[in-house]
N, C-alpha and C positions, 0 to 999 in steps of 0.2 A: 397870430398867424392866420392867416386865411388861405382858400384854393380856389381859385378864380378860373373858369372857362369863359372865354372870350368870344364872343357872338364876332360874326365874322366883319361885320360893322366896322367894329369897335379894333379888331387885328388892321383892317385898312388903315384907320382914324390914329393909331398908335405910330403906325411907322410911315403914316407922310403928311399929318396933318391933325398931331396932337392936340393942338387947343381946341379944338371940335368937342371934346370929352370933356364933360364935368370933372372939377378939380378934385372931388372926393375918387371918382376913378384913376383919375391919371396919378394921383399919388399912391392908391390902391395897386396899382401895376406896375408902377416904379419902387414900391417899395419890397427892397431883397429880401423880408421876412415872409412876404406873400408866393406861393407856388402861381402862378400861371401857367393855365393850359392852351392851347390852340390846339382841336381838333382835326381829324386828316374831313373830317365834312368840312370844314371850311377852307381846304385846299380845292376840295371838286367844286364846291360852290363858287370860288374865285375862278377857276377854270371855265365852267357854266357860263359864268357871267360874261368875264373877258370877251369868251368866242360869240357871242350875243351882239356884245358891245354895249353892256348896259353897265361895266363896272371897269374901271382901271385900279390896277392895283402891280405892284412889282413882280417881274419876271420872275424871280429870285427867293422868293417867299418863302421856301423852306431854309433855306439858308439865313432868311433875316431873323427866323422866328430861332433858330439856334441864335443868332449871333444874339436876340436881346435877353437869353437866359430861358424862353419860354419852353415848357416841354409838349413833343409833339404827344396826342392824344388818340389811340388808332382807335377806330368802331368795332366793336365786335359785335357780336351774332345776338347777346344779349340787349344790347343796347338796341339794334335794329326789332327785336322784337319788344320794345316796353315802347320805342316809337308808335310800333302798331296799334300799340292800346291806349294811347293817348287821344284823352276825345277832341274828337273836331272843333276844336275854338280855334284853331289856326290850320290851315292850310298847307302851309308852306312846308317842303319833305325836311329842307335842309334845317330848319327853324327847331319841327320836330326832334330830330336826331339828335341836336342840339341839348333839347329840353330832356330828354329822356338819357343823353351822357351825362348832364350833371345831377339830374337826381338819382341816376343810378353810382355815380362817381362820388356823392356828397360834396359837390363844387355848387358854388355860387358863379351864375351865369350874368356876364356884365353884356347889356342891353340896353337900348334905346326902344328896342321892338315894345309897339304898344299892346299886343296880343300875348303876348307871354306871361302876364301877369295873370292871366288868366287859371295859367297853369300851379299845380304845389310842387314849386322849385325857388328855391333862394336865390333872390334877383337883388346884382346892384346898380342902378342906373348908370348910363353913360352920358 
């Protein structure tokens, strides 16, 4: 069994255009013995985006991410503060917040992000 957090990538990739993802992922996230997370940072980030206009993604998000078993993942205060300590190799807040849920969660974080490797967090390619 594995615990998987979902780069928000990879949440888009999942529910509208799954063969984007590597086969080892998609059977990784399809498969019922694995827990999947979807964080509420990649609700604001999709939100972020959306109002931008640099990301499409479904209205309805929270509801898809119930309907495909995934469980939602809220940020606490912890988590925002191991963000902070994380060195600068990546930029990116929501990226961050990300990397610093699943190492503080012990989840493996499914990613294409080429900067996150950089980090010590158990990564599976997307």
């Amino acid at each position: 069994m594995s615990r998987l957090l979902l780069d928000t990538h990879v949440l888009v990739w999942c529910l509208s255009d799954a063969a984007r993802l590597i086969e080892t992922a998609r059977n990784a996230i399809a498969n019922p013995h694995n827990d999947v997370f979807v964080s509420a940072i990649t609700g604001w980030e999709v939100a972020v985006k959306r109002a931008k206009g640099t990301m499409t993604a479904p209205d309805n998000l929270s509801a898809l991410v119930e309907e495909r078993g995934f469980t939602h993942l809220p940020l606490t205060f912890h988590h925002a503060e191991q963000a902070g300590k994380l060195p600068m190799h990546h930029r990116d807040p929501f990226d961050r917040l990300l990397i610093a849920q699943a190492r503080a969660e012990g989840l493996t974080l499914v990613t294409r992000d080429q900067h996150i490797p950089r980090y010590d967090v158990a990564i599976m390619g997307a």
